[in-house]
MARRO-762067 format. One record per residue (C-alpha): residue number from 1; x, y, z. Coordinates in Angstrom, 1 decimal. Each point is the difference from the previous one (the first is absolute). Layout:
i | u | v | w
NUM | X | Y | Z
...
REM end
This chain:
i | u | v | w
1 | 20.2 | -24.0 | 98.8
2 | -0.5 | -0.9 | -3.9
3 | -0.3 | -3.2 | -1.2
4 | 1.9 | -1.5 | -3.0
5 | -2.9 | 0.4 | -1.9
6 | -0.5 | 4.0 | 0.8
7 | 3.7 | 0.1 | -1.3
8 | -0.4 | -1.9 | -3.0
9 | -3.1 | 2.4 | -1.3
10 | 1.7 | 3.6 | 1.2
11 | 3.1 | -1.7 | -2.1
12 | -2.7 | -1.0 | -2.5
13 | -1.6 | 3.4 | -0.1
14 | 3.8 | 2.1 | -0.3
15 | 1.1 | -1.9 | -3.1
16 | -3.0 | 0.8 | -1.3
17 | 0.2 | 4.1 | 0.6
18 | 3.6 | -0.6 | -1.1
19 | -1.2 | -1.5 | -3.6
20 | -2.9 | 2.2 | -0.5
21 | 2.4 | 3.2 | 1.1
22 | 2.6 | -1.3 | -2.7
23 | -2.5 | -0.7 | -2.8
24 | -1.4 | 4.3 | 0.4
25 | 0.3 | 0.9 | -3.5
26 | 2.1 | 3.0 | -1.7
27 | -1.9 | -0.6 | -3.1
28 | -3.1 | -1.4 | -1.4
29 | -0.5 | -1.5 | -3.8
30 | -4.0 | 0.0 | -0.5
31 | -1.0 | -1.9 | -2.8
32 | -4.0 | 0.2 | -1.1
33 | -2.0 | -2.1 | -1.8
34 | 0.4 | 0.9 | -3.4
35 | 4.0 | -0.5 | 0.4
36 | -0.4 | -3.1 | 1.7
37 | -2.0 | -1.0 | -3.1
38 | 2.2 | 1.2 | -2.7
39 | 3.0 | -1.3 | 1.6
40 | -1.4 | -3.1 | 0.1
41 | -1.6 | -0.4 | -3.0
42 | 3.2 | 0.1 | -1.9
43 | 1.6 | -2.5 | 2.0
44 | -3.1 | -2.3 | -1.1
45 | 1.1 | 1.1 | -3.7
46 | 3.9 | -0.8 | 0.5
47 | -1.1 | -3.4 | 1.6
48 | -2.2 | -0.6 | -3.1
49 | -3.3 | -0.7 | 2.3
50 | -2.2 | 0.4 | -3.5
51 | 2.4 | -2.9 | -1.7
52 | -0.5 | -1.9 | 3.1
53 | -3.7 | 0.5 | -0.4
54 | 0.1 | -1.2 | -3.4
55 | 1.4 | -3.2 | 0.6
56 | -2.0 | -1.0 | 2.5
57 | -0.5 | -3.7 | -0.6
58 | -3.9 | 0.3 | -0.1
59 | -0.3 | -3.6 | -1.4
60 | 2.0 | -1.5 | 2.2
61 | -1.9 | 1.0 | 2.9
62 | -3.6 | -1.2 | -1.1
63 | 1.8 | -3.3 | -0.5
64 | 1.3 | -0.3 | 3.5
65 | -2.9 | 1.4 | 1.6
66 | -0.6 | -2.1 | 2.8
67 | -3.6 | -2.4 | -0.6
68 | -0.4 | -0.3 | 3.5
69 | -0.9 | -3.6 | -0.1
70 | -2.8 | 1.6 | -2.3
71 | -0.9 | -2.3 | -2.9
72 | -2.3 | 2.7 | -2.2
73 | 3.0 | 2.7 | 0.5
74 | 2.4 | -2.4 | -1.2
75 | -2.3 | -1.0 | -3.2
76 | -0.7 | 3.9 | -0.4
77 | 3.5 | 0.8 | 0.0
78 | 0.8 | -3.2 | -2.9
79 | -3.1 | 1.4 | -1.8
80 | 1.0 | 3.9 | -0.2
81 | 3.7 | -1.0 | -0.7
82 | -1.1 | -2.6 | -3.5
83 | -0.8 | 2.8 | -1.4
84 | 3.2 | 2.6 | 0.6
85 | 2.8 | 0.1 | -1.9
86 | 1.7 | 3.0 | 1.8
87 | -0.7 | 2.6 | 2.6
88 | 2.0 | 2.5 | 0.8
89 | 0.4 | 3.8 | 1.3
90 | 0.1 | 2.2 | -3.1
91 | 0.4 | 3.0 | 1.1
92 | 0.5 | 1.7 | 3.3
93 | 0.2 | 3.4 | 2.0
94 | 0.6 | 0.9 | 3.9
95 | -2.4 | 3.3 | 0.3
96 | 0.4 | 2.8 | 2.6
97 | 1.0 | -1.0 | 3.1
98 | -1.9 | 1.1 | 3.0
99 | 1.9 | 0.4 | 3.7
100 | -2.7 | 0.4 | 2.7
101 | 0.8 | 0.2 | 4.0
102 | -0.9 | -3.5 | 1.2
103 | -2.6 | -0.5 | 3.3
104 | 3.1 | -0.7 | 2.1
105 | 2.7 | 2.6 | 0.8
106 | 3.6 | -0.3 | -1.2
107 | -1.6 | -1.9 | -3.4
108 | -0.9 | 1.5 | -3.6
109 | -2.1 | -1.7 | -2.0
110 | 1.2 | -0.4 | -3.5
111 | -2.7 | -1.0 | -3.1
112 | 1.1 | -0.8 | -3.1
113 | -2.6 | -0.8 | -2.9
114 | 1.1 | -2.8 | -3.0
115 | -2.0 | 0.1 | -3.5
116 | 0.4 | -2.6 | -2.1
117 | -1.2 | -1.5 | -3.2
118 | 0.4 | -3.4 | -0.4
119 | -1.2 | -2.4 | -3.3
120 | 0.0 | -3.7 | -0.6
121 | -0.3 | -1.7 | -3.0
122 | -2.6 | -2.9 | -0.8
123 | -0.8 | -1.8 | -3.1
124 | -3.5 | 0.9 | 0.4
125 | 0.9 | 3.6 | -1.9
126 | 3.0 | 1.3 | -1.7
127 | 0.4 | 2.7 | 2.0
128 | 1.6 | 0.7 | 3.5
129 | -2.9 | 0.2 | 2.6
130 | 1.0 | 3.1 | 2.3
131 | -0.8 | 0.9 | 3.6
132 | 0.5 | 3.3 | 2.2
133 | 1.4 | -0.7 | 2.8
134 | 0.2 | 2.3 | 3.5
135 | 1.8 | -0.5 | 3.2
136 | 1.5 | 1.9 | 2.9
137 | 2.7 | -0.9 | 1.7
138 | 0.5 | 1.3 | 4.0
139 | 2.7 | 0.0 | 2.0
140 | 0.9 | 1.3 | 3.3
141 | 3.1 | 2.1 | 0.8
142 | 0.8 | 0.1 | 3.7
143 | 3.1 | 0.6 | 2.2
144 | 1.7 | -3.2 | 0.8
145 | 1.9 | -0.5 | 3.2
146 | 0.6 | -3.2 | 0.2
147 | 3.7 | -0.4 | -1.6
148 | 2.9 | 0.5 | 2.3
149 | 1.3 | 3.3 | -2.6
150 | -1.9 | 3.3 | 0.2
151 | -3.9 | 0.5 | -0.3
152 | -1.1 | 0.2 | -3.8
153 | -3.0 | 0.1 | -2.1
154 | -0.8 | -3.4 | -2.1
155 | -2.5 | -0.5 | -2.2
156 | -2.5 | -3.6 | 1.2
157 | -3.1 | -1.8 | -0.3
158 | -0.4 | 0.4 | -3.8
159 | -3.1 | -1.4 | -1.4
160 | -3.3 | 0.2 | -2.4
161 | -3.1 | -1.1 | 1.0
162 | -3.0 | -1.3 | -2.2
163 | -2.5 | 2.9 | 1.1
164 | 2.9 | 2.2 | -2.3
165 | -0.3 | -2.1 | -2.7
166 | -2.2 | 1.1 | -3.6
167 | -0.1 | -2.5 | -2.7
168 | -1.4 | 1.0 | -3.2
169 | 0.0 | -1.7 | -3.2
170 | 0.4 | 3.0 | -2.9
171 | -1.9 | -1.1 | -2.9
172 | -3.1 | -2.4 | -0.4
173 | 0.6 | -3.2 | -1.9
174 | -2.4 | -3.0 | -0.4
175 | -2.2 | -1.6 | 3.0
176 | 2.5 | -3.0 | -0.1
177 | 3.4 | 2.3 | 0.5
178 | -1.7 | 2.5 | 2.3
179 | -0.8 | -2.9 | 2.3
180 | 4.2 | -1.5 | -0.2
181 | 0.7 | 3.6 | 0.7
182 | -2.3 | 0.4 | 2.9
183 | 1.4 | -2.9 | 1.6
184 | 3.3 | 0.5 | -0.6
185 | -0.9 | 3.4 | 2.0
186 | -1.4 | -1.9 | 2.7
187 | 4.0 | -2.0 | 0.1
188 | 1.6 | 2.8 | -0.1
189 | -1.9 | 2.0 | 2.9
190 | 1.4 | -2.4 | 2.6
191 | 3.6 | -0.7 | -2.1
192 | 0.9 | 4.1 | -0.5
193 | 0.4 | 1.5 | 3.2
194 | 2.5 | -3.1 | 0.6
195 | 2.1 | 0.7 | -2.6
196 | 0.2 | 3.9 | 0.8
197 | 1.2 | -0.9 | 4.3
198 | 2.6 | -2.7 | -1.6
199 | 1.1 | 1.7 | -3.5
200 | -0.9 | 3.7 | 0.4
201 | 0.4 | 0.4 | 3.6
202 | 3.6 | -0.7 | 0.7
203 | 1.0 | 2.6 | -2.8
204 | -2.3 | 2.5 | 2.1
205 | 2.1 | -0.6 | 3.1
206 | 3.1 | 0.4 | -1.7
207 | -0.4 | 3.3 | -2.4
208 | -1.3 | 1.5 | 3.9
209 | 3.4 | -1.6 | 1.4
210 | 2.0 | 1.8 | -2.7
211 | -2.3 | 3.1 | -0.1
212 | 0.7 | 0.1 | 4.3
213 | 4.0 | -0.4 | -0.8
214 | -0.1 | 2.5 | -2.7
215 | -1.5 | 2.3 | 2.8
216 | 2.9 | -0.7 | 2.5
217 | 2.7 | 0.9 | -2.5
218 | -1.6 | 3.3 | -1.2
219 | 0.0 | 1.5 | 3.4
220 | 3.9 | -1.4 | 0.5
221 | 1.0 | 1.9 | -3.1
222 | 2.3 | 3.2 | 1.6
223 | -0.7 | 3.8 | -0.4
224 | 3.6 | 1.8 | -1.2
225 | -0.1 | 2.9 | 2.4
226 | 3.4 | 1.9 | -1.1
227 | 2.7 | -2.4 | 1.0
228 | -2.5 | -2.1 | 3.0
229 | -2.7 | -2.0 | -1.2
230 | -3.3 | -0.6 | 1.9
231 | -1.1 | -4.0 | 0.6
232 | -3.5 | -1.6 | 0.7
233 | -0.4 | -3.2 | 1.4
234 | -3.2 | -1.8 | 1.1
235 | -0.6 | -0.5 | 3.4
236 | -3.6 | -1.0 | -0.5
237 | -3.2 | -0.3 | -2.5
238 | -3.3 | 0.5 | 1.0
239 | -3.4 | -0.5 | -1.4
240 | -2.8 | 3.1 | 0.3
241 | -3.6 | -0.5 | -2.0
242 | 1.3 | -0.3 | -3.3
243 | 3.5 | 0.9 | 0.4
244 | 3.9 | -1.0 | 0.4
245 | 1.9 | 1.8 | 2.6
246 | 3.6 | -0.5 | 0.2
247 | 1.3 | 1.5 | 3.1
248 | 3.8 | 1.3 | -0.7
249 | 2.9 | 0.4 | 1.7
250 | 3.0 | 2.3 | -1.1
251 | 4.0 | 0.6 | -0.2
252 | 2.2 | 2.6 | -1.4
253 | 3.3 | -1.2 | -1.0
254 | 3.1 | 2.0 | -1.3
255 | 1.8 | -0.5 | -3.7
256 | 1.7 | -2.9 | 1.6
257 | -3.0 | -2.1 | 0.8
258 | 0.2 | 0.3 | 3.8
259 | -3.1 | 0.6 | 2.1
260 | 0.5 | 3.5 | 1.5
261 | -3.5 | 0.3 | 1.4
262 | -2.9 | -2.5 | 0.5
263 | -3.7 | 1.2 | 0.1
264 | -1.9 | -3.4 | 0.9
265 | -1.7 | 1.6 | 2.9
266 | -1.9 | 3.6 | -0.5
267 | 0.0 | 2.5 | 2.4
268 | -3.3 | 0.8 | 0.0
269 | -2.8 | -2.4 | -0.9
270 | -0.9 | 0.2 | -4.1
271 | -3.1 | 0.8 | -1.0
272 | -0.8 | -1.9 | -3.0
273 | -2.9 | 2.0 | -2.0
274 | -3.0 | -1.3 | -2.0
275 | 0.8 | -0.8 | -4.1
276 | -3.1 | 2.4 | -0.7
277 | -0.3 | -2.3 | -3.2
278 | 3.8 | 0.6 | -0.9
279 | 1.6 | -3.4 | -1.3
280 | 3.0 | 0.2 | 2.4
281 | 1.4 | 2.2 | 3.0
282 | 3.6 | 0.3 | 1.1
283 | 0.3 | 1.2 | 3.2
284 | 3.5 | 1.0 | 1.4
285 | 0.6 | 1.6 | 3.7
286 | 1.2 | 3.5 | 1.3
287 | 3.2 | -1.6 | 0.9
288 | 1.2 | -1.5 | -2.9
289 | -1.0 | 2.2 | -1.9
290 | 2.2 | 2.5 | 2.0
291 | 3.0 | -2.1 | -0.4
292 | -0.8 | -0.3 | -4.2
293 | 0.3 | 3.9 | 0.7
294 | 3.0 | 0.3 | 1.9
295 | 2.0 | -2.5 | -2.6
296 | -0.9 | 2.0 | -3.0
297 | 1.8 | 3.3 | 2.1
298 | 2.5 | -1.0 | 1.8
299 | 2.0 | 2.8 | 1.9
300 | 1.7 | 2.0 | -2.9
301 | 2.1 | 2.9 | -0.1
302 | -0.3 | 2.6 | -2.9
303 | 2.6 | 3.1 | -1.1
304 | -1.2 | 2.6 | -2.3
305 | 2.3 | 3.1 | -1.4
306 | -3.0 | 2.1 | 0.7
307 | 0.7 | 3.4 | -2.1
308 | 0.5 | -3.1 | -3.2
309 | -3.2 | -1.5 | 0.2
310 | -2.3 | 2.2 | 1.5
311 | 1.4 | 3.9 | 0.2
312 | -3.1 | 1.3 | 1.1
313 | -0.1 | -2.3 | 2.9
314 | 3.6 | 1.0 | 0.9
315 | -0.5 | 3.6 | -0.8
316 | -2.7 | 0.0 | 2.8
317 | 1.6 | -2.2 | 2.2
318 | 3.1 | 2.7 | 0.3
319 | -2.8 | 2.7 | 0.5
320 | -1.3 | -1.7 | 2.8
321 | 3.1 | -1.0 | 2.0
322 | 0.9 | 3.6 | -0.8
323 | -2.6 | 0.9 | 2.5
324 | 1.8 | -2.1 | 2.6
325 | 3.8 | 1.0 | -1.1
326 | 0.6 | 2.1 | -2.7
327 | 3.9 | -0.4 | -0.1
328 | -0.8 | -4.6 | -0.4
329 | -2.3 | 1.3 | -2.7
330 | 2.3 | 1.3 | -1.9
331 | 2.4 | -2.6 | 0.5
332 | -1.9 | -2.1 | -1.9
333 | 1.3 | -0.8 | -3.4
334 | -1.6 | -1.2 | -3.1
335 | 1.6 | -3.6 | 0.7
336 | -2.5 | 0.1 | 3.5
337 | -1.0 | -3.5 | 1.0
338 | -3.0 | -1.5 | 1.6
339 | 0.2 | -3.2 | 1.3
340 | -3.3 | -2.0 | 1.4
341 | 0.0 | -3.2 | 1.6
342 | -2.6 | -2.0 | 0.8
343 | 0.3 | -1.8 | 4.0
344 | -0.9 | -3.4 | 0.5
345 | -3.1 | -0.9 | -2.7
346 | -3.1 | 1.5 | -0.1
347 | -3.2 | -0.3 | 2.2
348 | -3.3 | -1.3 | -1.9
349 | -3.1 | 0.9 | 1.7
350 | -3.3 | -1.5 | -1.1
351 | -3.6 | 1.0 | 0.2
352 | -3.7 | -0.3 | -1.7
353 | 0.9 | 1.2 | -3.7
354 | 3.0 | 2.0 | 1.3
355 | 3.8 | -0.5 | 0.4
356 | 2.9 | 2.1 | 0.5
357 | 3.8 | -0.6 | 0.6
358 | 1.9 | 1.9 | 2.5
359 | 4.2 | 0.1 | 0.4
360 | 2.9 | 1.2 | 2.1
361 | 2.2 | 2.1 | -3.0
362 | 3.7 | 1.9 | 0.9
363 | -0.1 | 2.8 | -2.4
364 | 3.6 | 1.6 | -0.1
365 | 1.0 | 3.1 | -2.3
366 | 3.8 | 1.0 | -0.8
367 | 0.9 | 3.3 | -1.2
368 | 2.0 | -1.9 | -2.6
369 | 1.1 | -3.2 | -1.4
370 | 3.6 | 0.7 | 1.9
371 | -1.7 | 0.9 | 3.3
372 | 1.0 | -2.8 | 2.4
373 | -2.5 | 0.8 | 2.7
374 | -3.7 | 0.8 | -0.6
375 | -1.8 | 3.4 | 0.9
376 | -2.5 | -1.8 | 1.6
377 | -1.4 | -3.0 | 0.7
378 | -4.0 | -0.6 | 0.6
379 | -2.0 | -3.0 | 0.6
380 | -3.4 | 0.0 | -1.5
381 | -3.2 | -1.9 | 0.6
382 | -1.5 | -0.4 | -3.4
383 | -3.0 | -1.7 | -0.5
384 | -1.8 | -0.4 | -3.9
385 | -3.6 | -1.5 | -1.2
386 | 0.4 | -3.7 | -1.4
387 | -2.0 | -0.4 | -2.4
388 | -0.4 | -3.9 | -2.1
389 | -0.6 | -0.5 | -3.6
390 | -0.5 | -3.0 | -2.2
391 | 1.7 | -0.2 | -3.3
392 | -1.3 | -3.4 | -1.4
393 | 1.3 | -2.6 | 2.8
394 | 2.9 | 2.5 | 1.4
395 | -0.9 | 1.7 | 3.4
396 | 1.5 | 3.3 | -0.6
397 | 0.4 | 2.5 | 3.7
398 | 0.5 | 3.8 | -0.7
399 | 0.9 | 2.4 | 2.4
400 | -2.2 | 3.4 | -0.4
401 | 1.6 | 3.3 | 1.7
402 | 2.2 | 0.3 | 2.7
403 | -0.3 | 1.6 | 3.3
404 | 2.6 | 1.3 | 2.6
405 | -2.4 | -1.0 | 3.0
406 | 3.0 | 0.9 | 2.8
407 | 3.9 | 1.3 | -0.9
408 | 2.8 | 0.1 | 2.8
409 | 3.1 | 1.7 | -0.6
410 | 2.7 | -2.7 | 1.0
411 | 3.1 | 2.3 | -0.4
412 | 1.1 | 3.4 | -1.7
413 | 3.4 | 1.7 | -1.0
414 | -2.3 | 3.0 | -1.0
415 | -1.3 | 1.0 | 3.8
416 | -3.0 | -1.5 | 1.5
417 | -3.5 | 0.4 | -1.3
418 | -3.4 | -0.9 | -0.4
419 | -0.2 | -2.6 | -2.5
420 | -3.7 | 1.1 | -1.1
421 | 1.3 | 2.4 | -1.6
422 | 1.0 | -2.3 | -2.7
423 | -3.1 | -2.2 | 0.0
424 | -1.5 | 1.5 | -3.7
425 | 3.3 | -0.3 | -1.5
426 | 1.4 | -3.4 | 1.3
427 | -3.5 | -1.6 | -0.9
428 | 0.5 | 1.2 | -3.2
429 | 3.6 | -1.3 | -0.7
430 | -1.2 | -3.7 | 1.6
431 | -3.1 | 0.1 | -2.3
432 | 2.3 | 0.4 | -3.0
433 | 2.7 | -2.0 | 1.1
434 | -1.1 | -2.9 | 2.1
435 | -3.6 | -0.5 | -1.5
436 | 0.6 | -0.4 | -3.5
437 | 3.2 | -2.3 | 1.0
438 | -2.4 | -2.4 | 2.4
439 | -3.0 | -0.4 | -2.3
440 | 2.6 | -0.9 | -3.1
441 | 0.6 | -3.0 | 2.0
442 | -3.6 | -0.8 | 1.1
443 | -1.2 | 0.8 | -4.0
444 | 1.7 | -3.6 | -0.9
445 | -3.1 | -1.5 | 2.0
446 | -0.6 | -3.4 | 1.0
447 | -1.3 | -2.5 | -1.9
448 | -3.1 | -2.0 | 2.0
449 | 0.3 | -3.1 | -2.5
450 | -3.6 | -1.4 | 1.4
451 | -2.0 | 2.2 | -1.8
452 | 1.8 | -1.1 | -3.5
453 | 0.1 | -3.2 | 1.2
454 | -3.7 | -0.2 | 1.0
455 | -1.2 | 1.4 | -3.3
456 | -0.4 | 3.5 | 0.4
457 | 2.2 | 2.8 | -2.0
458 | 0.0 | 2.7 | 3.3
459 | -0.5 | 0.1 | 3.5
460 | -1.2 | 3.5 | 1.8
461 | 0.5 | 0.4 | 3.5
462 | -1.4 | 1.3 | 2.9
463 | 1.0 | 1.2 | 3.9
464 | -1.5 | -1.7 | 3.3
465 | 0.7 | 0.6 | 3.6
466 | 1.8 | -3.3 | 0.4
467 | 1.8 | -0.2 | -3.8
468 | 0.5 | 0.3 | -3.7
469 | -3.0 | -1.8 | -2.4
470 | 0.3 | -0.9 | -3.4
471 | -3.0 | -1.2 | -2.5
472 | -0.1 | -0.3 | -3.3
473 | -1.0 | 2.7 | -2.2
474 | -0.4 | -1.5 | -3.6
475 | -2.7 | -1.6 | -1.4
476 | -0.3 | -4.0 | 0.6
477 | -1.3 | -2.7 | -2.4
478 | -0.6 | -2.7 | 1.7
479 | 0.0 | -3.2 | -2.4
480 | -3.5 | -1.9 | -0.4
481 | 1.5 | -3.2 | -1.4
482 | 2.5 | -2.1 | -0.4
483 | 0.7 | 0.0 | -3.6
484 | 1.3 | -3.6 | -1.8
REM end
């Protein structure tokens, strides 16, 4: 008999095959290195890290650096200070950032290099004395579990160490001010990489913050889809080498806002594919993908006056059913009607670089506009080639050729017979009826507002086994500094 212990780990062990079969993914938002870098270089710029830089009290911190108990530090520090006036960052600029995988999994290792000139003013010359100064920031980014909320991806352990830090004085002066200078370097090697943790730092951890939220609301942002609109939410982030993956779950509501279909849980595992050097991958599964489909058609019904807008068509569709009964042939009138409806919405089907659509249609044809009861009625199994285009950021489907792959004759006031007799001609009337109608709707598109959103002017797309991917198919400039 099991203990309370055995119980307590197969309980243990079900809640966690419960969470890990909620959190399967219908879509994944792969964002590489150079995003990542982008991104978060201009949230440095909108938090002003360069002003930040600029101010850094560099003064202030010689004067409280700690003497230890050290009596020649402390008379050092009096000496170099008699003799400055000022000091003070003149100029400042936050170079290319770097994001690196870190030696532990689920962390990315984030570098980002400060150069600075700083000058300070003595009455030993007239002129500012000026230093270059280099440092590099590093911080981890790493998946933190320990609030009570959902997983998510901070930004810690922010520092600069002294093995980063060049100091180099820019032009030679006399014996007398080289020496101030080089021991003003010697204060400032042990006083700089404190200022950057307690002054730079915090502004690192909050541009990645805003840069992670930023993130979380792009992939909320809905995708129209005729009347229903498709929704992503996070259901969790994940760290590979050097990129961010946030795993996705999905809904389709109606026009009213209400949830007609949730998606948080794929049928089919998702194979996430390699960037291959591409700054971002969007990955969205067969199945919603199906459903994005199926909104944009819903079941339709169409009537034509056939000998109106296409003659010919009618012409040989009254040749044809002549062949089955001459005396309904000549019943019909130039008012004839066609009427197609489409049953239920359409089936997507998915492959390696290949799609196609397959529907249930009614197709109905009245000797006149009068006629209360059709000639005939047949149910067709149509399938077409589905075939995805970018335009910019819209997604655009198009349906190419149609094919009556099976017709069954559902009922007849002309007599019985074989509908395949029809095949050629019916084809042709739902190829120039029903095709044209169905790919005006899909031609709107649908606007995927990442790839605007992430920089880029167009996506292109491309067909897996498992779903739809998206990458970007514009040129990128990522930005090498942060400009004052």
């Amino acid at each position: 008999m099991a203990g309370p212990w055995t119980f307590t780990l197969l309980c243990g062990l079900l809640a966690t095959t419960l969470i890990q079969a909620t959190l399967s993914p219908t879509a994944v938002l792969i964002l590489g290195p150079k995003v990542i870098k982008e991104k978060l270089t201009q949230e440095l710029k909108d938090h002003n890290a360069t002003s930040i830089l600029q101010r850094l009290p560099l003064l202030g911190a010689i004067r409280e650096q700690p003497a230890g108990g050290i009596p020649v530090l402390g008379s050092l520090v009096n000496t170099v200070l008699k003799y400055i006036i000022w000091l003070k960052v003149t100029t400042a600029n936050i170079l290319q950032l770097q994001v690196k995988p870190s030696a532990n999994d689920q962390e990315m290792l984030v570098k980002i290099p400060l150069d600075m000139v700083a000058g300070f003013n003595t009455p030993l010359v007239k002129t500012i004395v000026e230093f270059h100064m280099e440092t590099e920031a590093q911080a981890i980014v790493r998946m933190d579990t320990s609030a009570s909320g959902p997983t998510r991806l901070v930004l810690s352990d922010c520092a600069t160490s002294h093995e980063s830090l060049r100091i180099q004085l820019l032009h030679k002066f006399s014996f007398l001010v080289n020496a101030l200078a080089k021991e003003l370097t010697n204060l400032l090697v042990p006083a700089l990489p404190n200022l950057v943790k307690n002054q730079l730092c915090p502004v690192i951890e909050a541009s990645f913050n805003d840069m992670y939220a930023d993130l979380l609301q792009l992939v909320k942002v809905p995708i129209s889809l005729s009347t229903d609109h498709l929704e992503f939410d996070l259901l969790s982030p994940a760290i590979k080498g050097d990129t961010i993956q946030l795993y996705l779950g999905a809904k389709l509501l109606d026009s009213q806002g209400k949830v007609t279909k949730w998606f948080n849980n794929s049928a089919a595992s998702l194979a996430v594919p390699s960037l291959d050097n591409a700054p971002f991958s969007f990955i969205v599964s067969q199945d919603v993908v199906k459903a994005a489909v199926a909104a944009m058609l819903p079941p339709e019904e169409f009537i034509v006056l056939l000998d109106s807008v296409f003659p010919e068509i009618a012409r040989r569709l009254k040749s044809s059913i002549g062949l089955i009964n001459e005396k309904a042939a000549d019943n019909l009138g130039s008012t004839q009607i066609v009427k197609i409806l489409t049953q239920d919405t359409p089936e997507f089907f998915m492959d390696q670089g290949h799609a196609r659509v397959a529907q249930l249609i009614v197709l109905e044809v009245f000797a006149s506009s009068e006629a209360l009861r059709p000639l005939f009625t047949l149910g067709i199994e149509a399938s077409s080639e589905a075939q995805f285009y970018t335009k910019g950021d819209e997604l655009i489907l198009n349906l190419n050729n149609i094919s009556s792959d099976r017709i069954q004759l559902m009922n007849s006031g002309i007599g019985w017979f074989q509908p395949d007799v029809l095949k050629n001609i019916i084809t042709e009337i739902i190829l120039s009826v029903l095709l044209p109608n169905q790919n005006g709707k899909l031609r709107s598109g649908v606007t995927v507002s990442v790839v605007k959103a992430l920089g880029f002017e167009a996506a292109e797309s491309s067909l897996t086994k498992d779903g739809l991917v998206l990458t970007p198919a514009s040129l990128w400039k990522p930005s090498s500094t942060v400009s004052l």
